[in-house]
Wavefront OBJ file of the C-alpha trace (Angstrom):
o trace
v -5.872 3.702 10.855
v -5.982 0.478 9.529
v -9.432 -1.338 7.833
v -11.320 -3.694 5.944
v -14.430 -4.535 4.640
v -16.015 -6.225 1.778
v -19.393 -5.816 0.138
v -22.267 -8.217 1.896
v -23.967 -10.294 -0.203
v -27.372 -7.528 0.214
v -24.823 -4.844 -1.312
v -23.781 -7.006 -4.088
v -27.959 -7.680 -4.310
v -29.047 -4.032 -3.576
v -26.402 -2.852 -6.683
v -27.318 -5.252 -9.289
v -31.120 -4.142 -8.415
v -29.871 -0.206 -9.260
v -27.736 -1.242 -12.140
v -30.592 -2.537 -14.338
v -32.663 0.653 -13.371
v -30.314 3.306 -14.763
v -28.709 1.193 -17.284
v -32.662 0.830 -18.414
v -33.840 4.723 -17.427
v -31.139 6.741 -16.813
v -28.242 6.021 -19.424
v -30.147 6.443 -22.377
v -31.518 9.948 -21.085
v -28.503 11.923 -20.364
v -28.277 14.201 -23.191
v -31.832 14.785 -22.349
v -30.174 16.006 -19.109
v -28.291 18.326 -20.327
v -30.160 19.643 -22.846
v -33.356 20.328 -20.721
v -31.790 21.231 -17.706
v -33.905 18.720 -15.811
v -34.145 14.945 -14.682
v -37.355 13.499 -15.425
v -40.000 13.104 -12.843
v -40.264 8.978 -13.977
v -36.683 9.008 -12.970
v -37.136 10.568 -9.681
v -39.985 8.979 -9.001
v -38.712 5.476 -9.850
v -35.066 5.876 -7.792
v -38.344 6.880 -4.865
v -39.726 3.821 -5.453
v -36.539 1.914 -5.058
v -36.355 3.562 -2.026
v -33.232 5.224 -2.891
v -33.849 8.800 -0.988
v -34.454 6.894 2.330
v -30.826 4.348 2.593
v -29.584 6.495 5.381
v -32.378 7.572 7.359
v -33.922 5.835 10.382
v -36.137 2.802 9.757
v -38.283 4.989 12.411
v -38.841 7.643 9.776
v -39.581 5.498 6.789
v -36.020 5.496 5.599
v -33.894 1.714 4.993
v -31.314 2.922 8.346
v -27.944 1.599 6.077
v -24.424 2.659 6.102
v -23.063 4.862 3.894
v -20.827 2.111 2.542
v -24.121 0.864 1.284
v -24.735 4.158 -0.139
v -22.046 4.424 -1.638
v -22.876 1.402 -3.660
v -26.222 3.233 -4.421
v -24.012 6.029 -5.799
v -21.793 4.100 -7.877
v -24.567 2.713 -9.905
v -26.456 6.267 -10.316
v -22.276 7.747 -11.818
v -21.685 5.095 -13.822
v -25.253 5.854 -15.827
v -24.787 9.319 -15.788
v -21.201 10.821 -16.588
v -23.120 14.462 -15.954
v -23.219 13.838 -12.250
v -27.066 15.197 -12.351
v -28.284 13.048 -10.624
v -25.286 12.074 -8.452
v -25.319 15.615 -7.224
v -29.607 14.687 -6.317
v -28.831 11.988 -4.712
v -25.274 12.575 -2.674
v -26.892 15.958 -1.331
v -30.120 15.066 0.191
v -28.184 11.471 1.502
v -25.566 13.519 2.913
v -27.606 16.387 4.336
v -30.910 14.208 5.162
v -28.754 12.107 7.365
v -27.671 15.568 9.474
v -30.962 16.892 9.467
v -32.341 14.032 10.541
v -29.779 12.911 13.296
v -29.953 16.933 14.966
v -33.529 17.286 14.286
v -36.608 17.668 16.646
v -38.843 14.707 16.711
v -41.785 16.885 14.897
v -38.958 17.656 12.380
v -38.519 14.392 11.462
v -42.060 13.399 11.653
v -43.075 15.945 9.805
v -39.843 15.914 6.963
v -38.026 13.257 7.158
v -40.551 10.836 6.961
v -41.186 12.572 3.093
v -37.710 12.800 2.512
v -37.247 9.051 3.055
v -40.011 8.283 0.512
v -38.338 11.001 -1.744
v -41.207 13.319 -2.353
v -38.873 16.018 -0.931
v -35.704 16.678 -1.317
v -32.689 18.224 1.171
v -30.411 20.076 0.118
v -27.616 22.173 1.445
v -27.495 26.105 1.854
v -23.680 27.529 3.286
v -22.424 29.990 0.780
v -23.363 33.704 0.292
v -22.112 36.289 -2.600
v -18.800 36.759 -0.318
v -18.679 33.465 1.513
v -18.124 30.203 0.450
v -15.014 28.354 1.941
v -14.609 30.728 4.654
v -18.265 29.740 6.153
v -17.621 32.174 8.951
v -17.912 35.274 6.761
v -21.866 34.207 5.929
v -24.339 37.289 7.101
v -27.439 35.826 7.009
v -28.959 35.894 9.718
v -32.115 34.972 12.183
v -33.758 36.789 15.399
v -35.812 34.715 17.298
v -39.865 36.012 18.179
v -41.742 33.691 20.100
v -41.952 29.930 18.713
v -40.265 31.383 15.969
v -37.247 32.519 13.803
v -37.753 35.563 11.281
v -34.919 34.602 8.933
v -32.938 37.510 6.521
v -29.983 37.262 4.125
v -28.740 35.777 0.554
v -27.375 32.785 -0.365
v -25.810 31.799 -3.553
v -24.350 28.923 -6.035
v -26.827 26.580 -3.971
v -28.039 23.011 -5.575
v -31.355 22.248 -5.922
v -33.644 25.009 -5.393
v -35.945 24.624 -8.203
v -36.465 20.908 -7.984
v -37.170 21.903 -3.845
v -39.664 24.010 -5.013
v -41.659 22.444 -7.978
v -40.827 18.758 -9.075
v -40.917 16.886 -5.903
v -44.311 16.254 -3.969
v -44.146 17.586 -0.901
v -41.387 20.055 -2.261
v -38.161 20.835 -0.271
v -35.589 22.601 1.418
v -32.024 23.359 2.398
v -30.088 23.100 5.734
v -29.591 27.012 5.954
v -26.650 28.309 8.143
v -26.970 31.772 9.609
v -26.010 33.944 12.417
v -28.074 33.839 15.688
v -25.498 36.101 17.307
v -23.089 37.220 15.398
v -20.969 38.636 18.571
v -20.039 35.091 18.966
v -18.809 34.713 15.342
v -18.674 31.125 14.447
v -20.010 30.288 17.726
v -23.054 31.876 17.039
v -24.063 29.880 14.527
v -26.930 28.283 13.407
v -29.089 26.322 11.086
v -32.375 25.871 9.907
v -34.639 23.631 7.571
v -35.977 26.354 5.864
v -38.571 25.266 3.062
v -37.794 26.750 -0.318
v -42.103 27.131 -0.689
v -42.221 30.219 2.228
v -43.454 32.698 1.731
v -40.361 35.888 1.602
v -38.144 33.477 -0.445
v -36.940 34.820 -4.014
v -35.528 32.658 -6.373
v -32.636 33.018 -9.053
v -31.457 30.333 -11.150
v -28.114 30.218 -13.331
v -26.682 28.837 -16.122
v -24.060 26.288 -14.455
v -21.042 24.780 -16.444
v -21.870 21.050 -16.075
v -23.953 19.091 -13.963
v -26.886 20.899 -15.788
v -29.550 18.675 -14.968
v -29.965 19.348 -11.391
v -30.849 23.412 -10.931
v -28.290 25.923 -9.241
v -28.899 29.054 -8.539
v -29.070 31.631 -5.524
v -32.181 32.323 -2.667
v -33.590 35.534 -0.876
v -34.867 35.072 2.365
v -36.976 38.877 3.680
v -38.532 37.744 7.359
v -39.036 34.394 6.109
v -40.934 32.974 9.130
v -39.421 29.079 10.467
v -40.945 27.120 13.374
v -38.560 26.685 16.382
v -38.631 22.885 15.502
v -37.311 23.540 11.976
v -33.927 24.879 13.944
v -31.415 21.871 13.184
v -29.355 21.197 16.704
v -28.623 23.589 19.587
v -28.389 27.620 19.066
v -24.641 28.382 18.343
v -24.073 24.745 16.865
v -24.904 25.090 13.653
v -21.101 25.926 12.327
v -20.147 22.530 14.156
v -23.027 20.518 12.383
v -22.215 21.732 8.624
v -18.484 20.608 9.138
v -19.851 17.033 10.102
v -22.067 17.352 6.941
v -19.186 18.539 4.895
v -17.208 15.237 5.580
v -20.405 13.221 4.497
v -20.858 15.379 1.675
v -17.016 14.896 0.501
v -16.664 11.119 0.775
v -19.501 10.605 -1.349
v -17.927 12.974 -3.562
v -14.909 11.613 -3.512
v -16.463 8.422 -4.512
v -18.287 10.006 -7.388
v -15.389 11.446 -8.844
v -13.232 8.095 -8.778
v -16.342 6.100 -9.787
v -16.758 8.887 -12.805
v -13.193 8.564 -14.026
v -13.171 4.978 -13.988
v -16.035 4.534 -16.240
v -14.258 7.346 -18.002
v -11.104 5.614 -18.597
v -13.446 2.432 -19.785
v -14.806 4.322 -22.054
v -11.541 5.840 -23.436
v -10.113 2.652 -23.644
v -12.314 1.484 -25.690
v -11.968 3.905 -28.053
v -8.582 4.064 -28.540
v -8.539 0.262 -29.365
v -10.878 1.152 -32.534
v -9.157 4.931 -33.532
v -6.271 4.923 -35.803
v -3.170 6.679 -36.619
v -0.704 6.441 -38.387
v -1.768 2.944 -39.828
v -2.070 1.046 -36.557
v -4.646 1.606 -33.473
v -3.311 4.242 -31.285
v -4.359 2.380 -27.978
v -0.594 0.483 -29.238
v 1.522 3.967 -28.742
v 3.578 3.658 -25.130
v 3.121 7.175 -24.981
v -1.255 6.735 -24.626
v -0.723 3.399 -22.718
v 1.443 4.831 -19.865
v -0.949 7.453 -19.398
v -4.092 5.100 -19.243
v -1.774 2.895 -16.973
v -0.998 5.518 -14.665
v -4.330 7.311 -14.793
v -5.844 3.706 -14.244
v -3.681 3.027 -10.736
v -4.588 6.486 -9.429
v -8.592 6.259 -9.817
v -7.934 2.655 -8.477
v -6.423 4.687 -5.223
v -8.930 7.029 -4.760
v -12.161 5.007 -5.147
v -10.366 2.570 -2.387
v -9.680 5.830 -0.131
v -13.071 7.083 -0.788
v -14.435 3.783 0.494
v -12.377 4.356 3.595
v -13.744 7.701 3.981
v -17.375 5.881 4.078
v -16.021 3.285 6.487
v -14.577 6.171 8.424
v -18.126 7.252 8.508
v -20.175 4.225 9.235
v -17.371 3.499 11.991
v -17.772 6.767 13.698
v -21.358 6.032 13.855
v -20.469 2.922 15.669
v -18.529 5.151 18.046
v -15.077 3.387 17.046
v -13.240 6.625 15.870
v -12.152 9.906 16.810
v -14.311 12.760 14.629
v -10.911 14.810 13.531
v -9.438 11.778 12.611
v -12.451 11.182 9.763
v -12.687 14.754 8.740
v -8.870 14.344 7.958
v -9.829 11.251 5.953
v -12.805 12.668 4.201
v -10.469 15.407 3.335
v -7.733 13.653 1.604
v -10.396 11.416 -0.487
v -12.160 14.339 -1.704
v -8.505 16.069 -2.327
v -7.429 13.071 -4.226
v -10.461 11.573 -6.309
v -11.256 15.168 -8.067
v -7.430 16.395 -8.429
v -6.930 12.566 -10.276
v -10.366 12.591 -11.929
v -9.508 16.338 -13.506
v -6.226 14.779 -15.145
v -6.984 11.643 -16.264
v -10.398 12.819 -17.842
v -8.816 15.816 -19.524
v -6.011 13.621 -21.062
v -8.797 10.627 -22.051
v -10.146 13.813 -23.647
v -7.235 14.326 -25.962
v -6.999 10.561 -26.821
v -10.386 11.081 -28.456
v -9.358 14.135 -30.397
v -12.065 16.465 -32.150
v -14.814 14.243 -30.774
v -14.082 14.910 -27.286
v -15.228 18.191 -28.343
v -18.454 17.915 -28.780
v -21.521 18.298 -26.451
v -22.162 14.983 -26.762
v -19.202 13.191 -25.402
v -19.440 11.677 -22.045
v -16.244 12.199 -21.242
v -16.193 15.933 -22.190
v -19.894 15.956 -19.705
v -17.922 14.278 -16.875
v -14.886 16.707 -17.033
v -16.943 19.523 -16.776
v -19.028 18.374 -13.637
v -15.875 17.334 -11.984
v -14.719 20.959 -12.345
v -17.217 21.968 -10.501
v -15.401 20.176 -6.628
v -12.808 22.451 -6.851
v -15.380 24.035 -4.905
v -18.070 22.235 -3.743
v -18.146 21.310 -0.224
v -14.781 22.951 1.008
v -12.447 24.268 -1.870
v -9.602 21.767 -2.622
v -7.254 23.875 -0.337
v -9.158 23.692 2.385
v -8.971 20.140 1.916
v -4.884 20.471 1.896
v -5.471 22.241 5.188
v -7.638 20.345 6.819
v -4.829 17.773 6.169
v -1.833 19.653 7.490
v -3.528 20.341 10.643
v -4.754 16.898 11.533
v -0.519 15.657 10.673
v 1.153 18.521 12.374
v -1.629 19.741 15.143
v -3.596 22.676 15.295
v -0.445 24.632 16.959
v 1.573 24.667 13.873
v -1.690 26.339 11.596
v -2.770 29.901 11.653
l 1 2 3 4 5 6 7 8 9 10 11 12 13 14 15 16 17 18 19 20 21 22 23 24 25 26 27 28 29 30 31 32 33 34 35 36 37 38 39 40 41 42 43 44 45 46 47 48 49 50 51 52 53 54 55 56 57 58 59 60 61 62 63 64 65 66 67 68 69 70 71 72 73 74 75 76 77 78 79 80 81 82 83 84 85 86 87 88 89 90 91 92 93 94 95 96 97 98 99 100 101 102 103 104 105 106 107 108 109 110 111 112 113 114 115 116 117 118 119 120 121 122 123 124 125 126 127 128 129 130 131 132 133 134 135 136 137 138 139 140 141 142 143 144 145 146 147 148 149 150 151 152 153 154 155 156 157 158 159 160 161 162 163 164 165 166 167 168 169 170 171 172 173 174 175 176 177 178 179 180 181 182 183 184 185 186 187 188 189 190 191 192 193 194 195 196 197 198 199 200 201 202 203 204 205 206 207 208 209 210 211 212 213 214 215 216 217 218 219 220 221 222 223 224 225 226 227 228 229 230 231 232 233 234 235 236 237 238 239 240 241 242 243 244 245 246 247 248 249 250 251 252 253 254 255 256 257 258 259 260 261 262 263 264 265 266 267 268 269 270 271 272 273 274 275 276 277 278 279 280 281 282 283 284 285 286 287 288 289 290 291 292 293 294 295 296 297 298 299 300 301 302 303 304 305 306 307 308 309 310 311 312 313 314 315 316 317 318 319 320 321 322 323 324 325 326 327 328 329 330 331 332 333 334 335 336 337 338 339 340 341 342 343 344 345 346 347 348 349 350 351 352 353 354 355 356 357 358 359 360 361 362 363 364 365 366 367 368 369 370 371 372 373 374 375 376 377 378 379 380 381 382 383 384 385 386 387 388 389 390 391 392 393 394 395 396 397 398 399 400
């Protein structure tokens, strides 16, 4: 499908405004990320006061009712400050999943959440996988039984984003989109989700240890009878497997943009460097062999931060009503597909450019390969991706 768009003069405004606040807060604190294994609360609170948590949400709700394109410009900012995707992770989740919750919510939902989420003193997060289910969403167990004005909710769910910071560092606290079985004899047609707070009571808590990305919290949740008002239910009984998909293409064109944003300022970075390392008597940013990888590396992030901006269009236009909803999962898809498969090479080769030192803890480059490891996963596994693909090109005859 073809497109176009540039950025409005209010996007051009609205990025220079986030620019000087993490060039000013957020750059300068990374390590801090990392080493603490926690963003600041004068960080959270000042992206809050730039009303950063709210873009996408209703203007009824308290939230600034943009597109995602102009999220998306949001995002760039926060990725270009902070190579560990921290706080990209913060802010693509709750944009991505606070638009969902608030779109399939009750009105008391979103009077009652959503108007804090938009003010970011809570966060929303996202709760799909389980021990033995991640990509293949229909294998989840959890599962709720309904008792009056009430679900009793029961089951695990694991590798989950954001559970501590839901819990204890924003105001009003937090909680994850949680898809579980309300009949199960219906399989993926019986599914369901639920706000469900991460402060309820019958909710145990474990966090890990993650690989990158280590200043937002990730870890796994027990829920034993937790207890959820009917108008915490997000959507219609037996929709919820429908809902999570449209989430997931939100989810992965921000990602997608993250990823080509992140190896961009990666391969600036790089660049740089090479210009000032020598070998061999001369810099070695003048050896063909490093300068037809930068070139090529260069063209490819180009690529996918222009098809990630497509996916957002995709978005913003099937908002508008203008475009069939397989035909932007397929987009969403491919961007995620191609911004982390081209961020994973060209970071890990801008790695070996920058020899020993890209081996150290410090190195933003080094930070930035190991968060983009982690959307090999994240939001659909990069296969699914490739199928998601295939079926939308050859119809849903030719796939298993």
């Amino acid at each position: 499908m073809p497109w176009d768009f540039e950025f409005t003069k209010e996007q051009e405004d609205l990025r220079m405004v986030i620019r000087e606040f993490a060039e000013k807060h957020i750059a300068p604190r990374i390590i801090e990320f990392e080493e603490k294994r926690m963003i600041p609360n004068e960080i959270i609170e000042g992206l809050a006061k730039l009303d950063v948590f709210g873009v996408v949400l209703p203007e009824k709700y308290g939230g600034l009712g943009l597109d995602p394109i102009t999220a998306g410009v949001i995002l760039e900012e926060i990725v270009r400050a902070d190579l560990t995707f921290s706080l990209a992770v913060a802010y693509l989740v709750h944009t991505s999943w606070g638009y969902i919750a608030s779109k399939y919510g009750s009105e008391k939902f979103n009077e009652e959440i959503i108007t804090k989420a938009a003010k970011g003193r809570l966060w929303i997060g996202i709760a799909t996988t389980e021990p033995q289910a991640g990509s293949d969403v229909a294998g989840i167990k959890s599962e709720a039984r309904k008792e009056g004005s009430y679900y009793i909710l029961n089951g695990e769910k694991a590798y989950i984003s954001g559970i501590r910071e839901a819990r204890e560092q924003f105001p009003d606290g937090g909680g994850h989109l949680t898809l579980v079985y309300t009949d199960k004899t219906k399989k993926h047609r019986g599914m369901t989700f639920f706000y469900v707070p991460m402060r309820s009571p019958g909710i145990t808590y474990r966090l890990e240890k993650e690989f990158g990305r280590k200043g937002w919290s990730f870890g796994s949740f027990a829920m034993e009878n937790v207890k959820i008002p009917e108008e915490y239910r997000i959507g219609e009984e037996g929709r919820g497997f429908y809902i999570a998909m449209e989430g997931f293409d939100h989810a992965r064109a921000y990602i997608a943009l993250a990823n080509a944003v992140g190896t961009k300022r990666a391969l600036e970075i790089a660049a740089e460097y090479i210009k000032q390392r020598t070998a061999f008597g001369q810099p070695i940013a003048k050896f063909e062999g490093v300068q037809f990888q930068l070139a090529q590396h260069w063209a490819e992030a180009e690529a996918a931060y222009n098809l990630a901006y497509k996916a957002l269009w995709a978005l913003k236009k099937e908002m508008e009503g203008k475009i069939n909803r397989f035909e932007v999962t397929k987009i969403c898809a491919a961007a995620k597909y191609f911004a982390v498969t081209t961020a994973k090479k060209a970071l890990d080769d801008a790695m070996r450019w920058m020899g020993a030192y890209a081996y150290t803890e410090e190195n933003p480059v080094a930070l930035a390969l190991k968060a983009v490891k982690s959307y090999d996963w994240a939001e659909g596994a990069l296969e699914i991706m490739l199928l998601i693909i295939a079926r939308e090109v050859l119809g849903r005859e030719f796939i298993r």
